[in-house]
Backbone bond lengths (Angstrom), bond angles and torsions (degrees), N, CA, C in turn:
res aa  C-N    CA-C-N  psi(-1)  N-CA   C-N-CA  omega(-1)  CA-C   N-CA-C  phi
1 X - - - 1.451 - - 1.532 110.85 -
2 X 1.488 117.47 -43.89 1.395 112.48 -176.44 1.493 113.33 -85.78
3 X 1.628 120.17 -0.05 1.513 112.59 158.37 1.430 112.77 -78.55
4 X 1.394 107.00 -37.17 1.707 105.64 169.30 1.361 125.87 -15.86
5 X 1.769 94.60 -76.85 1.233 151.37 179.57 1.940 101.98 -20.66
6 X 2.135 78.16 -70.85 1.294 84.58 168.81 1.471 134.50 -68.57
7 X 1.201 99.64 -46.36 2.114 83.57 173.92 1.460 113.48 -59.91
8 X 1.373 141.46 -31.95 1.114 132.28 164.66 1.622 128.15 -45.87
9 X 1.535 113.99 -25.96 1.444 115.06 -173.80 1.848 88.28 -97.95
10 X 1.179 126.15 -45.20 1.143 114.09 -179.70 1.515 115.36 -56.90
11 X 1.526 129.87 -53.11 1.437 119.20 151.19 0.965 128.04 -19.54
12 X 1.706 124.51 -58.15 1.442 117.99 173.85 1.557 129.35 -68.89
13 X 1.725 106.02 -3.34 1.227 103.80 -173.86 1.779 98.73 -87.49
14 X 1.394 102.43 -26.58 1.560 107.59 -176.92 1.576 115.96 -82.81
15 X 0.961 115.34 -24.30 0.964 112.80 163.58 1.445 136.46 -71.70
16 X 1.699 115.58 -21.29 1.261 123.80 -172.59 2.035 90.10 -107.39
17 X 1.340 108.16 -13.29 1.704 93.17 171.87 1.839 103.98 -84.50
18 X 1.128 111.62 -21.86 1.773 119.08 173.02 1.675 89.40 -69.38
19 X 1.388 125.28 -76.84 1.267 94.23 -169.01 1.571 123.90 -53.09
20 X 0.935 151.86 -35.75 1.217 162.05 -139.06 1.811 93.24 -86.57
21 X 1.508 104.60 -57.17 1.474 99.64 -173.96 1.696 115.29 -71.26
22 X 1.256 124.71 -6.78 1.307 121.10 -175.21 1.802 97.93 -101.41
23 X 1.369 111.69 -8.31 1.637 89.88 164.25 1.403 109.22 -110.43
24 X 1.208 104.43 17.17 2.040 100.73 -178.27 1.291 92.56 -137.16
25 X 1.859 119.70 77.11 1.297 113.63 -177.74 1.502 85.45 -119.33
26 X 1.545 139.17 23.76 1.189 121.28 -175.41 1.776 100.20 -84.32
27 X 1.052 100.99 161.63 1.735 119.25 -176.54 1.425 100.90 -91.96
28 X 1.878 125.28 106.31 1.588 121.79 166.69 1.609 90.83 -124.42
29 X 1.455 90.69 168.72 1.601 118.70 -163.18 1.483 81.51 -123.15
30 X 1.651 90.44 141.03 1.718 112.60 -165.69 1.353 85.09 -122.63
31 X 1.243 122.77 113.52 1.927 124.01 151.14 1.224 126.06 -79.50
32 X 0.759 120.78 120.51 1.554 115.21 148.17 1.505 136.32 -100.79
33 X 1.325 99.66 28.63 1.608 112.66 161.12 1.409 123.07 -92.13
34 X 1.227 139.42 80.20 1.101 112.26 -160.21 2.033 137.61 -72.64
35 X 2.290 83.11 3.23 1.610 96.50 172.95 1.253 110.91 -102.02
36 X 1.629 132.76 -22.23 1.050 114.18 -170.80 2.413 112.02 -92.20
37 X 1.121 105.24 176.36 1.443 118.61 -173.16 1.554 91.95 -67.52
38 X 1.424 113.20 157.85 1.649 95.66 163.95 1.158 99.56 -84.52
39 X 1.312 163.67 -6.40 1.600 151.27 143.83 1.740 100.92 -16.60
40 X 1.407 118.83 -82.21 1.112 135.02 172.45 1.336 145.17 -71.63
41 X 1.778 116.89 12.37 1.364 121.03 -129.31 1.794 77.74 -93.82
42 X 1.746 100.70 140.86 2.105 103.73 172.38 1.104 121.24 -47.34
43 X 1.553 132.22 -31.80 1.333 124.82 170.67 1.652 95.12 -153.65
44 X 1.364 92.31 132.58 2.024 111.31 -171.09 1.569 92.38 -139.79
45 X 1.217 112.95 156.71 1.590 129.23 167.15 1.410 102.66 -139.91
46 X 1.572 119.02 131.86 1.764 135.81 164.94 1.186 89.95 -91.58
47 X 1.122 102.84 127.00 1.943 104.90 152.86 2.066 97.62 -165.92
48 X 1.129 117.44 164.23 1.041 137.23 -162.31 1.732 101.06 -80.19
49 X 1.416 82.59 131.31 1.902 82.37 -170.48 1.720 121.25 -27.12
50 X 2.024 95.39 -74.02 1.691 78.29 -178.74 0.887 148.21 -63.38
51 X 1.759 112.66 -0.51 1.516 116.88 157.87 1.537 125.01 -55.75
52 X 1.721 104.37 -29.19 1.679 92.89 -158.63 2.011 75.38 -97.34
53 X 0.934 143.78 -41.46 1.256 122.25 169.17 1.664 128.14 -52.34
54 X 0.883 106.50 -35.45 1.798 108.06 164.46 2.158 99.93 -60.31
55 X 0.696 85.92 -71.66 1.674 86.62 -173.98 1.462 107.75 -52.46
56 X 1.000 131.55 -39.16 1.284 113.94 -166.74 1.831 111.84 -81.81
57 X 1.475 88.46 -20.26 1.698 99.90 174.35 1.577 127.43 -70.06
58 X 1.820 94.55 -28.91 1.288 125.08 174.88 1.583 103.83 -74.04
59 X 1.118 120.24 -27.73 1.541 125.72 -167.63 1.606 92.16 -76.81
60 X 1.242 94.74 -51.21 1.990 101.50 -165.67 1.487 109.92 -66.33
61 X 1.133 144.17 -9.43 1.238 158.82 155.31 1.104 110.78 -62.86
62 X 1.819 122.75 -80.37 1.431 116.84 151.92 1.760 119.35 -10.22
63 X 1.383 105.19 -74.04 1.742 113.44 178.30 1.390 96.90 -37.74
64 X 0.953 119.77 -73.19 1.955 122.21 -152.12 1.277 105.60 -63.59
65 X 1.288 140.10 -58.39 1.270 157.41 143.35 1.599 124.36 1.47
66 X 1.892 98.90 -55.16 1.334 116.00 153.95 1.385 112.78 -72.73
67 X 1.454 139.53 -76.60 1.135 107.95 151.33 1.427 162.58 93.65
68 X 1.403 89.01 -130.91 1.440 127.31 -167.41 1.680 82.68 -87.90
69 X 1.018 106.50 -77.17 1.587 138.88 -166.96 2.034 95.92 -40.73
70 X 1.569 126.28 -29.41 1.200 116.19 170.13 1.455 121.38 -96.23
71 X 1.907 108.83 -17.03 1.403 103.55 164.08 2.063 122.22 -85.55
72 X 1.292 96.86 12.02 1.835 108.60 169.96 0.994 101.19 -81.39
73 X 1.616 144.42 -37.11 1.792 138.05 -118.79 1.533 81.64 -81.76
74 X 1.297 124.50 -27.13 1.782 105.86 -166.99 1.585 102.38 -79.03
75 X 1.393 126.96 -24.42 2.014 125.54 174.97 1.196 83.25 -70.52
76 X 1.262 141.15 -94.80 1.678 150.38 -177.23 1.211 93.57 7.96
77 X 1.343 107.97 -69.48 1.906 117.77 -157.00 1.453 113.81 -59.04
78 X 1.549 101.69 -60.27 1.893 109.23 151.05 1.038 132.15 -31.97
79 X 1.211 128.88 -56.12 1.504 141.64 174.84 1.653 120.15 -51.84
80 X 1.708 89.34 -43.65 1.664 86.23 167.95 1.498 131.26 -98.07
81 X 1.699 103.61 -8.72 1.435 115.48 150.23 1.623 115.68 -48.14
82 X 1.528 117.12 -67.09 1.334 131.32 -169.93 1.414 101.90 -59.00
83 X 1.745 122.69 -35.41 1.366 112.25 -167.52 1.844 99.48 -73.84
84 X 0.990 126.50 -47.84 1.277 131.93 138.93 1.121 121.86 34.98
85 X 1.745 102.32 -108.80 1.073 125.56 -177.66 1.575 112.33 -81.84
86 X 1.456 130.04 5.78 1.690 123.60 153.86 1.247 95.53 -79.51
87 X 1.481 141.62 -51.90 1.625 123.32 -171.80 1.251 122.74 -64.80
88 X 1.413 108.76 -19.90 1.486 112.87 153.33 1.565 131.27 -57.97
89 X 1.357 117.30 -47.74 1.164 137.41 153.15 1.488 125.28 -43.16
90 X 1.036 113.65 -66.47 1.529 134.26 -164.57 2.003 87.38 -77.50
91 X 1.424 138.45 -23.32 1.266 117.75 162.45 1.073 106.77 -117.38
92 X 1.670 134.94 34.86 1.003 103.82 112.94 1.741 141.89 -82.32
93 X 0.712 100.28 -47.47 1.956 114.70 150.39 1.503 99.09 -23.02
94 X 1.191 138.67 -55.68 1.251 118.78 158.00 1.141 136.22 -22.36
95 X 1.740 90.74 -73.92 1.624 107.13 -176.73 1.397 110.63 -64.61
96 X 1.241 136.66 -23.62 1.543 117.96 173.69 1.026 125.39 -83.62
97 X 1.656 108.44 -30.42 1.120 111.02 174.12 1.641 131.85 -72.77
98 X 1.273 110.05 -2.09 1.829 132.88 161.20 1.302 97.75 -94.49
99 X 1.225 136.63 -43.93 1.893 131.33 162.67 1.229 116.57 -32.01
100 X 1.233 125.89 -46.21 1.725 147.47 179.36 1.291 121.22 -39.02
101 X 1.325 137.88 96.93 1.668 118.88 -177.14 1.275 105.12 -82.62
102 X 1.364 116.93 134.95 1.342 148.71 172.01 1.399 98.42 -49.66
103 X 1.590 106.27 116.96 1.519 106.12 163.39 1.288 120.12 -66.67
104 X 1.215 97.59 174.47 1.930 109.23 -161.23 1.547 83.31 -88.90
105 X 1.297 100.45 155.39 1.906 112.95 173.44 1.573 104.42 -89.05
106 X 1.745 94.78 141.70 1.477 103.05 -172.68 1.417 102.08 -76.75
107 X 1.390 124.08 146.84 1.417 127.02 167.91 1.607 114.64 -57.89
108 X 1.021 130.71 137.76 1.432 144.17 159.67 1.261 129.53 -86.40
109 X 1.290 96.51 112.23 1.690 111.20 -172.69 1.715 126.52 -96.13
């Protein structure tokens, strides 16, 4: 049921990025000069709207993603501190617990 689920929301995502690109098929020029004309601008890209909106949305994901992912490194860091010091723990608990002489077995009556 919840693979269903899922191809159904992914369908709708494709389907509403198909619509989206068949009404934003006009051709704009993206500058990134912000002194020169776009006639002349040092580096410009033409491409068809929902391309440069798909990508740039795709970019911003990337951004957040990265991120997110550099304000964690201090849980990360914890996590493998704490994992750490339980394997430290947990062998020692080993080792004493093989230190231990085995009591003698009670007789059965």
């Amino acid at each position: 049921m919840i693979r269903f689920v899922k191809y159904v929301v992914i369908a709708v995502i494709a389907l509403i990025l198909l619509l989206f690109a068949f009404a934003n098929r006009e051709i704009v020029t993206v500058s990134f000069d912000p002194f020169g004309s776009s006639d002349n601008a040092a580096f410009a890209i033409t491409a068809p709207m929902f391309a440069v909106v798909i990508v740039f949305a795709a970019l911003g994901v990337v951004a957040g993603a990265f991120a997110t992912w550099l304000s964690q490194g201090r849980h990360r860091r914890a996590s493998r501190k704490n994992r750490a010091e339980a394997d430290r723990w947990r062998a020692e608990a080993q080792t004493l617990k093989a230190a231990q002489p085995t009591p003698p077995a009670l007789p059965r009556s």
